[in-house]
N, C-alpha and C positions, 0 to 999 in steps of 0.2 A: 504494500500500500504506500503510495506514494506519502511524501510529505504534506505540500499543497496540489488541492486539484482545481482543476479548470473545464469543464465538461459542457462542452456545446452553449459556451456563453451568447447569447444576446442581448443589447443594452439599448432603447428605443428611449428618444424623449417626445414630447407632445403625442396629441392623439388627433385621430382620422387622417386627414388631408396633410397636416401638420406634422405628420409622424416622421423623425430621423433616427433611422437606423446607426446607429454611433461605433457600435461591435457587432461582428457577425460571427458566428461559430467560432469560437475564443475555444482552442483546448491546448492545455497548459498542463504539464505535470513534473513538477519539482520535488526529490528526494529531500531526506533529511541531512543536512549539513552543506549542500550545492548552494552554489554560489551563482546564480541567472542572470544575466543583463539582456535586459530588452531596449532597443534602438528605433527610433522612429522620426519622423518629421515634427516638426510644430503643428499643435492640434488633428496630430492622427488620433488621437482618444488615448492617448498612454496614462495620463492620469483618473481618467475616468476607470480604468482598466485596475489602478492604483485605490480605487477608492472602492473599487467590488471586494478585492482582495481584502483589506482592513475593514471591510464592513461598514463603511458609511453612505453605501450606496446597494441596493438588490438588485439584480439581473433580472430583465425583462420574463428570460425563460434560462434554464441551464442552471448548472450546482456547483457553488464555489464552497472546496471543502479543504478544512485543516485539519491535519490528523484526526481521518476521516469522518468527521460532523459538520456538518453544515454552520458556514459564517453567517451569524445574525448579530449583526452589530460589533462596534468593536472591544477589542481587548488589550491588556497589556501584556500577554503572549506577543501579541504582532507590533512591534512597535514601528513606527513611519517615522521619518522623516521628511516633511516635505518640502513643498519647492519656497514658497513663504514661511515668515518665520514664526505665525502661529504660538507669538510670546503676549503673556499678560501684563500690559503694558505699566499697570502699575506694581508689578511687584518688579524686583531686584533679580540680577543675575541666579544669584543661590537660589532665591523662593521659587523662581523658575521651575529649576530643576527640582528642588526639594518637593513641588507638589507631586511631581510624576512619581517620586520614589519613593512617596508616603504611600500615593495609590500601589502600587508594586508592590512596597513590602511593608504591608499593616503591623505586620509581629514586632519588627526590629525597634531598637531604641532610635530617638533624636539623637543621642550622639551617634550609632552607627549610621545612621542615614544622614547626617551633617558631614561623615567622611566619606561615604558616598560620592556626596558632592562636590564634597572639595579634590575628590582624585580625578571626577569626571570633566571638571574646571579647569584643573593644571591639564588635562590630557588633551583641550583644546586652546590652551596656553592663554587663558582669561582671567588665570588669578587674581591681576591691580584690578582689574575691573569686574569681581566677583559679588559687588555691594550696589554697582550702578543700574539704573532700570533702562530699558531696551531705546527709552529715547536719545539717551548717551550716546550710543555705542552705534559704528559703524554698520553696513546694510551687513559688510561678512562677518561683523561679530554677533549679529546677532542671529545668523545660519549658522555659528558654530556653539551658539546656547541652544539652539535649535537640535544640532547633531548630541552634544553632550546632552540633553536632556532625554533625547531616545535611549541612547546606548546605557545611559545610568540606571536605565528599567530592567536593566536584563535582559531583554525578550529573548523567546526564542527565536523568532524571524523576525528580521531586521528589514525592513521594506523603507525603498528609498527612493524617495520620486524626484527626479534633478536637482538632489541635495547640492550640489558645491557649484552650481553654475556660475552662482552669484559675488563666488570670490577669486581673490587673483591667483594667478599661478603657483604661488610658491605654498599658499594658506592651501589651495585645493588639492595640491601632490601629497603638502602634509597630512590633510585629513584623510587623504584617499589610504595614506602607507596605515594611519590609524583604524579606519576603521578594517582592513586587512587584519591586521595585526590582532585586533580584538575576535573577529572573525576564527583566524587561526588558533587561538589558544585553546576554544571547544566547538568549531566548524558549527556555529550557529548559522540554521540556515537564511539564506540573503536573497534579496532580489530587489535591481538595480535598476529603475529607469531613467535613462540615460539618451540625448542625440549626439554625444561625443562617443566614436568610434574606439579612439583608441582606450578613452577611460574603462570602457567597457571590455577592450580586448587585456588590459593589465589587471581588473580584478576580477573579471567571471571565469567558471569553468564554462560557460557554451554562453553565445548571442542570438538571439532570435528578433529578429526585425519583423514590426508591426506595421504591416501597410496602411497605406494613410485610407481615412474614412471619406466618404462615412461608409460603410459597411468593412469597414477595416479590421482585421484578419491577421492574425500574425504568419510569417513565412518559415521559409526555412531556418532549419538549427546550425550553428557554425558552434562545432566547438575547438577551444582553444586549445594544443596542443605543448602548451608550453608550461616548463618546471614553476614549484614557488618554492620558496619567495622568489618572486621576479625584479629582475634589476631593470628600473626607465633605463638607466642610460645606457643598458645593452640590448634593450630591445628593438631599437631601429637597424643595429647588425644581425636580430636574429630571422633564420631565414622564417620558420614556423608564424612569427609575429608580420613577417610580410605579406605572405601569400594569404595571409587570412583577413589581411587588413584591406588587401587589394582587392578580395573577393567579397567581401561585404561592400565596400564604398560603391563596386563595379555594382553589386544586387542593389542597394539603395541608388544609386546613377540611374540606373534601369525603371528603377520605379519614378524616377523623377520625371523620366522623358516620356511616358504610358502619359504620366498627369497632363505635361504639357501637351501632348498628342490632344488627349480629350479635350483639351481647353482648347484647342486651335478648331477643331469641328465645326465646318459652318453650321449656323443658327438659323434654320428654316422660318422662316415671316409667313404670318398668317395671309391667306391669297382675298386682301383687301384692296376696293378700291377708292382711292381720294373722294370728298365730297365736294361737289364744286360750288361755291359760294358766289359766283358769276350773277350779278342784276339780281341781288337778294338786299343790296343797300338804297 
């Protein structure tokens, strides 16, 4: 039995006339401790797909299952990350975090769960600014209160909707090596949405690219063939990290010029003719 399942999802919004099909036959099956990244366009429904999964959203028809029972609402098993930073604007860095981990771990003490926070603080290196509330602090510090406040729950699946887009290169390699690392220590299971290619080729074990909607579908499975820990700076000599990075972008390229194709499609005009207003003044 798999980890998470995905079985014949569809996800429609309005009704009658109105109706879009957003997902179409979504099947998804992730083991216990695998590590997914899924790839897509801007507004292919990747987040909507993110929010079946965690439960804040029910599928039209189909059965989205976690160690196999059906997801109805969410939990602290599955923790998210997502793409905004989904902070409460009046409490401080720590209270942040400290709610989640009260939620999470009812039994422990205030001081166990005050270091909690304080390791999951320095582990995105916000310790000075551990006491300021979320209007202080920078858009990427406060995606990386965002990140430490997942990961401080525990969960078992870690679900990440374009966590690190929003920060700069050296903050996002660093979180990326972090949440790896965290990952590695009990292969908690992960899944990564992602439109960076290669983000997705240095931490998943397989890529699956979501074709854009609406009736959007996910494709083929790439998995990645390469050792961990993985080194960035030797993966552009590695040959495995090439030929899979060139076969992806080539499969997303493909999908891109289908799009264009459709959009170039002459637009058939209803067979009307002018009204002539000729000696009507």
């Amino acid at each position: 039995m798999a980890y998470l399942e995905l079985n014949n999802i569809y996800k429609t919004y309005g009704e009658g006339d109105n109706t879009t099909e957003v997902l179409s036959n979504i099947n998804l099956s992730i083991e216990e401790g695998e590590f997914v990244a899924i790839v897509g366009f801007t507004g292919s429904g990747k987040t909507t797909l993110v929010n079946l999964i965690n439960g804040l959203l029910q599928p039209t028809s189909g059965d989205v299952l976690f160690k196999g029972e059906p997801v109805i609402g969410t939990s602290h098993e599955r923790g998210v990350i997502f793409q905004n930073y989904s902070l409460l604007p009046w409490l401080t860095v720590s209270q942040n975090i400290y709610m989640a981990v009260k939620e999470a771990f009812p039994k422990k003490s205030k001081k166990e769960r005050n270091e909690i926070v304080a390791d999951y603080v320095e582990m995105v290196n916000l310790t000075p600014a551990i006491n300021k509330r979320p209007k202080e602090l920078s858009g990427g510090m406060r995606q990386r209160v965002a990140v430490a406040r997942a990961l401080a729950m525990k969960p078992e699946m870690i679900i990440m909707d374009e966590p690190l887009g929003a920060l700069d290169a050296l903050t996002r390699g660093n979180l990326q090596d972090e949440i790896l690392n965290i990952w590695g220590k009990d292969k908690r299971t992960a899944l990564l949405i992602t439109n960076d290619v290669d983000e997705g080729i240095y931490m998943a074990d397989r890529i699956i690219p979501l074709r854009p909607g609406p009736n959007a579908t996910l494709g083929p499975e790439f998995k990645i063939d390469i050792e961990r820990p993985r080194d960035k700076t030797e993966l552009n000599d590695n040959l495995n990290f090439k030929k899979t990075r060139n076969a992806i972008i080539e499969y997303l390229m493909d999908i891109g010029n289908e799009r264009k194709t459709e959009a170039l499609e002459p637009i058939v005009l209803p067979d009307l003719e002018p009204k002539s207003f000729v000696g009507r003044f």
